[in-house]
C-alpha positions as CSV (number, residue, x, y, z in Angstrom):
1,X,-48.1,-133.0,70.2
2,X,-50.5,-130.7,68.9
3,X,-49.5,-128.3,65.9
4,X,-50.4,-124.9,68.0
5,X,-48.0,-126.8,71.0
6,X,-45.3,-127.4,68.2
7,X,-45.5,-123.3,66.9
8,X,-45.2,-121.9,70.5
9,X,-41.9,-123.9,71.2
10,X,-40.2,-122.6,67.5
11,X,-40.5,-123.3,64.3
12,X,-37.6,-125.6,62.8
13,X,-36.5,-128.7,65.7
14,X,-33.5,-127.6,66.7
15,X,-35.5,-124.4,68.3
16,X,-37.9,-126.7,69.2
17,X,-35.4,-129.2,71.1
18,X,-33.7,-126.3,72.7
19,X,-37.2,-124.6,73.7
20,X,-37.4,-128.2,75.0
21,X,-34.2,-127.7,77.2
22,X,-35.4,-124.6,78.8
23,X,-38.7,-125.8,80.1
24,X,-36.6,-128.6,81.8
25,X,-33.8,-126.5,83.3
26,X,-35.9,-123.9,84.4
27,X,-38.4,-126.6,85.5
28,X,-35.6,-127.8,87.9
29,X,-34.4,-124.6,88.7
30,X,-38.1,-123.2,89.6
31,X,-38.7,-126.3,92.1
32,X,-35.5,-125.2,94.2
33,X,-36.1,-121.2,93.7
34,X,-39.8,-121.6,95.2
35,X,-38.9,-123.9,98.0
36,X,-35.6,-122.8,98.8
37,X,-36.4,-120.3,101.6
38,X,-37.7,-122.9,103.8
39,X,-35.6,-125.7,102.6
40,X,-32.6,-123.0,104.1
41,X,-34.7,-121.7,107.1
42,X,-36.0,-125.3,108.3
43,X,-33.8,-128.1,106.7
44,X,-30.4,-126.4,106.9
45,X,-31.4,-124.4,109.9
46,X,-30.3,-120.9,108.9
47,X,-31.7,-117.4,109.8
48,X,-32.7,-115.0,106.5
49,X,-29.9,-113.1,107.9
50,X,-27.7,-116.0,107.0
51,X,-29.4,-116.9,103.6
52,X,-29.0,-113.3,102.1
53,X,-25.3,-113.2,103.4
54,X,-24.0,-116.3,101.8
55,X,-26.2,-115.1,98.6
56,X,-24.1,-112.4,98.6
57,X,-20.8,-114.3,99.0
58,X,-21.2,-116.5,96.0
59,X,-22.0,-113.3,94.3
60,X,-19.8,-111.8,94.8
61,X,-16.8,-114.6,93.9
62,X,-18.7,-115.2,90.8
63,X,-18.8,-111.8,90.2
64,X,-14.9,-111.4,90.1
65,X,-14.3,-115.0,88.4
66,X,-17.2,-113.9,85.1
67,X,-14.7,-113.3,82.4
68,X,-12.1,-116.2,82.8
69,X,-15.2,-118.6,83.5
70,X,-16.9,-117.6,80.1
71,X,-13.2,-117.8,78.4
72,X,-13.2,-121.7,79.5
73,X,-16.2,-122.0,76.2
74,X,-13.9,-120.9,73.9
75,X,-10.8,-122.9,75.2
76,X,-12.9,-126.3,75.0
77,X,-16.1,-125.4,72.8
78,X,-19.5,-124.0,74.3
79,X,-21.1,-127.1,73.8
80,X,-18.6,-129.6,75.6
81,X,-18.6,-126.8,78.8
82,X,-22.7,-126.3,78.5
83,X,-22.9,-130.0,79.0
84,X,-20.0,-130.9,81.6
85,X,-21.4,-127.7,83.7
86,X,-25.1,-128.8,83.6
87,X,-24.2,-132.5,85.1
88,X,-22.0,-130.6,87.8
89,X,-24.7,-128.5,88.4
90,X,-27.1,-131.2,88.9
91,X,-24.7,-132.9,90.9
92,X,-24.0,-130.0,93.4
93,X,-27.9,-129.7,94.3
94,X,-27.8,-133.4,95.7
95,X,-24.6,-131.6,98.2
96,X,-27.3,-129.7,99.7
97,X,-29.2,-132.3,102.2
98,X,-25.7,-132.6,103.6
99,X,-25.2,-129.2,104.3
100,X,-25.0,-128.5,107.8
101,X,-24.4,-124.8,109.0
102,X,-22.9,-121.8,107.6
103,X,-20.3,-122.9,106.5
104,X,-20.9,-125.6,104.4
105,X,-24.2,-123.7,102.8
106,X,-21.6,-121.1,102.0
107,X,-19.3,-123.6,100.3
108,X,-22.0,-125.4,98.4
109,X,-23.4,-121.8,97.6
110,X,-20.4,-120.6,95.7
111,X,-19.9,-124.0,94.1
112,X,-23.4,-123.6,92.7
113,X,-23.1,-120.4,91.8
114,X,-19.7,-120.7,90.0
115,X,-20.9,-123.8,87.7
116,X,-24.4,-122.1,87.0
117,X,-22.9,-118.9,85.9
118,X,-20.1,-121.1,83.4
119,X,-23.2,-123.1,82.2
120,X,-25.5,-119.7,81.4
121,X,-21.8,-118.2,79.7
122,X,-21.6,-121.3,77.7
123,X,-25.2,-121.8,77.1
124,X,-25.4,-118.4,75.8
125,X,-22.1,-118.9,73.0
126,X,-23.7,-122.3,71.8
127,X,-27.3,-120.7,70.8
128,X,-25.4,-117.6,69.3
129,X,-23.0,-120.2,67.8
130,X,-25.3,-122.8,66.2
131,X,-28.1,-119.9,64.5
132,X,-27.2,-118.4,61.9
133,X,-27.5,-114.5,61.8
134,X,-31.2,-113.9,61.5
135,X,-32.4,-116.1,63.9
136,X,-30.1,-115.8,66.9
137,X,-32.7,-113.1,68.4
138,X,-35.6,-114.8,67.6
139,X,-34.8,-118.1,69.0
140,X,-33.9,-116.8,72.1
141,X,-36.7,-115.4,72.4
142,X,-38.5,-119.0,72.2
143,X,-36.0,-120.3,74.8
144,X,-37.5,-117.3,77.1
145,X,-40.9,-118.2,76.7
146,X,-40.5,-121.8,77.5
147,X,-38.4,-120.9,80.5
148,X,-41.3,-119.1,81.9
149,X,-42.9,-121.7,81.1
150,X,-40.7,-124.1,83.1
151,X,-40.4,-121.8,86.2
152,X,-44.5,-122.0,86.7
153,X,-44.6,-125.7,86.4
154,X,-41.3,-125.6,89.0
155,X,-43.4,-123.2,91.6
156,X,-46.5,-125.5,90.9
157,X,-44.8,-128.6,92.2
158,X,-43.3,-127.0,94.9
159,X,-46.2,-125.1,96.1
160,X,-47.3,-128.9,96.1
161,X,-44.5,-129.5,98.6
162,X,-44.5,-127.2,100.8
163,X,-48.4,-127.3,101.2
164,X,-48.0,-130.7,103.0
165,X,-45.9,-129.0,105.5
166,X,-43.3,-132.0,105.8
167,X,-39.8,-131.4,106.5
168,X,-39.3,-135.1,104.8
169,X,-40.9,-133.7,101.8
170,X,-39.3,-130.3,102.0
171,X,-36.0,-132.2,102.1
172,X,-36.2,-134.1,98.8
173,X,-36.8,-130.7,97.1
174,X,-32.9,-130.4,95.9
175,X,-33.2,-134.3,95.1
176,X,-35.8,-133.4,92.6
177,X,-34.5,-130.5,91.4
178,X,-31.0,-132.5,90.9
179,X,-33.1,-135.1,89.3
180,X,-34.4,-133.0,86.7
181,X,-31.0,-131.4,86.5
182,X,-29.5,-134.5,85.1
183,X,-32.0,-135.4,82.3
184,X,-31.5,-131.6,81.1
185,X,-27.4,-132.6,81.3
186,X,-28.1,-135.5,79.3
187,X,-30.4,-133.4,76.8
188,X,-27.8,-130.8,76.5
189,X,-25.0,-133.7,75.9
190,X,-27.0,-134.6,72.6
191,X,-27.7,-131.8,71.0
192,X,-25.3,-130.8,67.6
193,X,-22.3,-129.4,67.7
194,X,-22.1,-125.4,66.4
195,X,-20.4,-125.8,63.1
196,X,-16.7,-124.5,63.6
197,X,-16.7,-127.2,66.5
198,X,-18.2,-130.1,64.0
199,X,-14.9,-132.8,63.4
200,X,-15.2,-132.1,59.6
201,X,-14.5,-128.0,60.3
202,X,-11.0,-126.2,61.2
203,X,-10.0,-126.2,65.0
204,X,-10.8,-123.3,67.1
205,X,-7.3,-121.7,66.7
206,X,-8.0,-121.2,62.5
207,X,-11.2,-119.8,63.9
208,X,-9.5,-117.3,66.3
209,X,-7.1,-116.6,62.8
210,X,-10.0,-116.3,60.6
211,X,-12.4,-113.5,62.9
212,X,-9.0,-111.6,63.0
213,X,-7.9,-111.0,67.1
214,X,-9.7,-108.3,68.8
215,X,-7.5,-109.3,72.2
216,X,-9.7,-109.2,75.2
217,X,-13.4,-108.7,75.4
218,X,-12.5,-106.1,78.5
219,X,-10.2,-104.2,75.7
220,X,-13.8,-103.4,73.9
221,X,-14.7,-100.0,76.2
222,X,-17.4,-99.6,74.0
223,X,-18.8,-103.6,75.3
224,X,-18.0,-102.9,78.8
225,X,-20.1,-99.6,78.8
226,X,-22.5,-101.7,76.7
227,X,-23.1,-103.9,78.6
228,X,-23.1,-102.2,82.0
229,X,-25.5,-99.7,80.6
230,X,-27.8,-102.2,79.7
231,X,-27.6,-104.0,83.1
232,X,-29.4,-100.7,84.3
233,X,-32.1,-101.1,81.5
234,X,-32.6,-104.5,82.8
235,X,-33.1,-103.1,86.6
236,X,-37.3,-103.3,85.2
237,X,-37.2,-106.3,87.0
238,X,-36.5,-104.5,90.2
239,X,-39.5,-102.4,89.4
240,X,-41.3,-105.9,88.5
241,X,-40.3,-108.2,91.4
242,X,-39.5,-105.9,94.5
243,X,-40.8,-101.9,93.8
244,X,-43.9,-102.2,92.5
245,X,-45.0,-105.1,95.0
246,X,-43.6,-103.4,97.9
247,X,-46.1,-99.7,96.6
248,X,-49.1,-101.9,96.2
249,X,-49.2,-102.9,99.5
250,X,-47.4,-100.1,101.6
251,X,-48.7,-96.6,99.7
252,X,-52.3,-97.9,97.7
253,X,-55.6,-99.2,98.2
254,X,-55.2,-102.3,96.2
255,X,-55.7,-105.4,97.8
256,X,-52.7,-107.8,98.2
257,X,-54.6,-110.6,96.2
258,X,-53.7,-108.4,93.0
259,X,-49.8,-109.2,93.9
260,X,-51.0,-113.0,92.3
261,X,-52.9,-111.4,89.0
262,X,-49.7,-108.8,88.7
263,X,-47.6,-111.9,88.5
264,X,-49.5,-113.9,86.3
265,X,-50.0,-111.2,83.9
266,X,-45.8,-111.1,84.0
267,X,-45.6,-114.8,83.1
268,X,-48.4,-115.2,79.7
269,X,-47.2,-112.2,78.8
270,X,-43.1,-113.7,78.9
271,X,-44.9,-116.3,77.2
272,X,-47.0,-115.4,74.4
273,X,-45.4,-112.3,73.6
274,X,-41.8,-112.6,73.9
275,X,-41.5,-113.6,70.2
276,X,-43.6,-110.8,68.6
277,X,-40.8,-108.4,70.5
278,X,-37.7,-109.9,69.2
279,X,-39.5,-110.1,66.0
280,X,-37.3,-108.1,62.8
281,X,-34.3,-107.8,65.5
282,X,-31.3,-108.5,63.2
283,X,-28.6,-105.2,63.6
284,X,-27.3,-103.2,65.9
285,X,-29.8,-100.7,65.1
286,X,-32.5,-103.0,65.4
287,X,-31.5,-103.5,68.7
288,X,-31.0,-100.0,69.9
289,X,-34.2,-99.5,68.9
290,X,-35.9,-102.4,70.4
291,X,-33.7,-100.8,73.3
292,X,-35.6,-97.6,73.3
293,X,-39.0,-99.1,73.0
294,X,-38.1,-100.8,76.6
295,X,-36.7,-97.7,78.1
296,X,-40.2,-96.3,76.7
297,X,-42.2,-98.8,78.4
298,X,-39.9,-98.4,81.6
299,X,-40.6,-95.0,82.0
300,X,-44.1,-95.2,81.1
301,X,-44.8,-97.6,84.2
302,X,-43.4,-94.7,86.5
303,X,-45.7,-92.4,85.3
304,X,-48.3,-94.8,85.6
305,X,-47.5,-95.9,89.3
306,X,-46.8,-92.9,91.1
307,X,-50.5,-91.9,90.2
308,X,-51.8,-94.6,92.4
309,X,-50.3,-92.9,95.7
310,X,-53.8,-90.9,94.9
311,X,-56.5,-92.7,94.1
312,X,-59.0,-95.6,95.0
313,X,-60.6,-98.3,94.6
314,X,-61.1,-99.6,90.7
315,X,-58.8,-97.3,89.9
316,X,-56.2,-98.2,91.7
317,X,-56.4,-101.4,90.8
318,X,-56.4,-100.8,87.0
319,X,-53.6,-98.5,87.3
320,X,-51.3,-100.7,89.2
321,X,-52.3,-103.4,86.9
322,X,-51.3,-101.3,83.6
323,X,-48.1,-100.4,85.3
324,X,-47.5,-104.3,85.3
325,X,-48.2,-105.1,82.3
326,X,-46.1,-101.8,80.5
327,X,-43.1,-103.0,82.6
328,X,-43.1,-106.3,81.4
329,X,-43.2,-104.5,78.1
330,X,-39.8,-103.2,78.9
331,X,-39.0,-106.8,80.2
332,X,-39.9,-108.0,76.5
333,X,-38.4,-105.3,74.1
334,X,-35.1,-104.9,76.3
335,X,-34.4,-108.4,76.4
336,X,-35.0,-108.9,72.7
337,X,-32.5,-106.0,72.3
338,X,-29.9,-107.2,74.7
339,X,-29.9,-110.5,72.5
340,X,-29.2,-108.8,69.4
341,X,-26.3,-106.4,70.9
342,X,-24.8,-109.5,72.3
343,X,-24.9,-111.2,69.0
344,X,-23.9,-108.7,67.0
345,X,-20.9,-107.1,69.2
346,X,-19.3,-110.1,70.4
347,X,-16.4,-111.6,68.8
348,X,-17.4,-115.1,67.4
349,X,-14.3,-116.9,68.6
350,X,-14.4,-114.9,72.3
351,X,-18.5,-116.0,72.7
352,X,-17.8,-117.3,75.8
353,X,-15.4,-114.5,77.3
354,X,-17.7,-111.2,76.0
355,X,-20.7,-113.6,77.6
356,X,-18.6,-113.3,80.9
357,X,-18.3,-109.5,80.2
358,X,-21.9,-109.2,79.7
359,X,-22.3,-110.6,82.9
360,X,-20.0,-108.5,84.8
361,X,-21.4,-106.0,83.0
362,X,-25.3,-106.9,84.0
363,X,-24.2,-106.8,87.6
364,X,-22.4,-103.5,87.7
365,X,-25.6,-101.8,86.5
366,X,-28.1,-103.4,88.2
367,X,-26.9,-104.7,91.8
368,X,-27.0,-101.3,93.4
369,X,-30.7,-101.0,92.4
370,X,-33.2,-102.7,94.7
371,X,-32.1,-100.6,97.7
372,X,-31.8,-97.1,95.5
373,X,-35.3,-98.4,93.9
374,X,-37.1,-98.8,97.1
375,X,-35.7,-95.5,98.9
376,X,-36.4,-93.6,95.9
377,X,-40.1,-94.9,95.6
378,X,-40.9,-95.7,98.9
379,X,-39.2,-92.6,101.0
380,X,-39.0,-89.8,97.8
381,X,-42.0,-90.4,96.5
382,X,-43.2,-88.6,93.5
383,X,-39.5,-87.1,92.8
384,X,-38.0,-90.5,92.9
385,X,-40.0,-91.9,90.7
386,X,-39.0,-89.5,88.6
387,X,-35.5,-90.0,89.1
388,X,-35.6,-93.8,88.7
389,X,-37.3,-92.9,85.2
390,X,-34.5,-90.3,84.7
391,X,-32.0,-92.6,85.2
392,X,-33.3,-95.4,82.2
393,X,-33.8,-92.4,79.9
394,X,-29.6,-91.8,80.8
395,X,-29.1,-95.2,80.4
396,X,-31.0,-95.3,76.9
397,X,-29.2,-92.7,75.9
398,X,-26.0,-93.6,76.6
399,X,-26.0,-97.3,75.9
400,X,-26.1,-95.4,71.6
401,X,-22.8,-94.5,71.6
402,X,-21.4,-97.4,73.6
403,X,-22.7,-99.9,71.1
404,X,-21.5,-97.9,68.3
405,X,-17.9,-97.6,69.9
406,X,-18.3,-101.7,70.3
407,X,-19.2,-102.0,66.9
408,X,-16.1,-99.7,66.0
409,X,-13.4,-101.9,67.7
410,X,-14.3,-104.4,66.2
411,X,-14.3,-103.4,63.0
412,X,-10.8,-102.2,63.7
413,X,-9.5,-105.6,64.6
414,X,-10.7,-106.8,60.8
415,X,-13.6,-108.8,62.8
416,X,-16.9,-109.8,60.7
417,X,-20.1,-111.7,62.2
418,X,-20.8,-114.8,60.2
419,X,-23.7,-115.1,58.4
């Protein structure tokens, strides 16, 4: 493995073997995610109508089961649920060639959906668990990287598959994907223990004694606000993945080959630059400010956009272009800063619960946005851009004193982060 290979996947090896990890889970996941709509549509027989409903089912249940999913890592130790959820996972893709109908993809939906989001909570407690202070930000940002990195790889092989145009084919997509799913299980299974779970440190319930008791991770307002204003900041993927393509090719001049550069841009840009954004991201202040340089970049693309209603040609196409690229700028910095608010305002032995509240919390403020996006942008116009910008700069604004009030109750309840 070459030494310029060896710096973009981190630079000690346990960053390195998780960096590893992610390329292989996402990988797995990718395969599924690009294939899936005709896997559902043609395999499983189901309309779009029936896809995006049963989506929204398992959503939903997930949605209400987040926090006592997430509490389940600190019950039996992030690792230990990390690894038993990522063989079920693998397990419940090889489910789907037998699903028949709507009410088995429903079934096998929620099951998925259930053990993904327990892994992601658990997943998410173990790499804040086993850094110590200083690199928890920064190593996540590796893990990003090399899960964009997995994804492509994913959509490249299945582009493979669904060029030959073989239902046969098309059906062992899951089978791969479950395939790949099980080495990452097995990967997961062997990676060290977070120190208060090693044999030679004091159980979890010294631990729990030790942070001092905080009582529920809802009980922190100042988390919940947190972490529901930052689901809004994260609604710049809206902008990437549904707005922004959906302006291009109903209200410019561009041609709908850019749609591939836009997209390309998004990905060696997740991968090249994801570190330099997290980089110096330690605090709480570091984060808020890594925070506002994404609400920046966020508002920027808006301004930049809603230009190209107007103009032609070259120009066009460089502005929708830069638009991209600053919103993956707010991809980068608000995802560097979400790391570092997690890390910092989370009780270290209730990881796994304020990891379910951060997901509650992501949903709340970002599932009403793709239709309020796309009616602002599409039916306002130039007024709802401006209120789609208005409502980050609110968001921004707000998401100060929530973090603050976080920071407060825990403070309150004697609670330290370890070093």
């Amino acid at each position: 493995m070459s030494r310029y290979l060896l710096r973009l996947l981190g630079p000690t090896p346990l960053v390195r073997r998780l960096s590893e990890q992610s390329v292989l889970s996402a990988f797995g996941d990718g395969v599924f995610l690009t294939g899936s709509a005709v896997f559902f549509t043609q395999i499983v027989g189901l309309t779009a109508a029936q896809v995006g409903l049963g989506l929204t089912i398992s959503g939903v249940v997930t949605f209400l089961v987040a926090v006592p999913l997430g509490k389940l890592s600190d019950r039996f130790g992030a690792k230990r649920v990390w690894a038993l959820t990522s063989l079920l996972e693998a397990l419940t893709y090889l489910l789907w060639p037998l699903a028949g109908g709507m009410a088995a993809y429903i079934a096998v939906a929620i099951g998925l959906e259930v053990v993904s989001t327990t892994s992601r909570s658990a997943r998410n407690a173990y790499r804040f668990d086993v850094f110590p202070r200083e690199q928890r930000v920064s190593s996540n940002a590796y893990f990003r990287a090399a899960r964009n990195v997995g994804y492509t790889l994913g959509a490249l092989l299945a582009g493979i598959a669904l060029a030959t145009n073989s239902n046969a084919v098309i059906r062992a997509v899951p089978l791969v994907t479950a395939g790949l799913l099980l080495l990452n299980a097995a990967l997961v299974a062997r990676l060290p223990r977070a120190a208060h779970q090693g044999d030679t440190e004091a159980p979890l319930e010294a631990a729990v004694e030790a942070a001092g008791d905080g009582g529920s991770a809802l009980r922190n307002r100042g988390y919940v606000a947190a972490s529901v204003l930052g689901g809004v900041l994260a609604t710049h993927q809206v902008l990437l993945n549904v707005v922004i393509p959906l302006w291009l090719v109903e209200e410019t001049d561009a041609p709908r080959v850019l749609l591939a550069w836009l997209f390309g841009t998004n990905t060696l840009m997740a991968v090249f630059l994801q570190v330099a954004a997290a980089r110096g991201i330690t605090t709480v202040s570091d984060s808020l400010r890594a925070q506002r340089r994404g609400a920046f970049f966020f508002v920027l693309s808006c301004g930049i956009v809603l230009v190209t209603h107007d103009t032609v040609g070259w120009v066009t196409i460089a502005l929708v272009w830069l638009g991209h690229v600053t919103v993956t700028g707010a991809e980068l910095y608000n995802s560097a800063g979400e790391w570092g608010l997690q890390a910092e305002l989370s009780d270290p032995a209730r990881r796994g619960e304020y990891q379910g509240v951060s997901q509650l919390g992501y949903t709340l403020g970002s599932v009403w946005a793709p239709a309020a996006y796309t009616f602002l942008a599409m039916e306002v116009g130039t007024l709802g851009w401006v209120t789609i910008a208005a409502i980050v700069v609110a968001a921004a604004v707000g998401l100060h004193p929530a973090a603050r009030a976080a920071e407060r109750h825990l403070e309150r309840a004697g609670i330290r982060q370890p070093a």
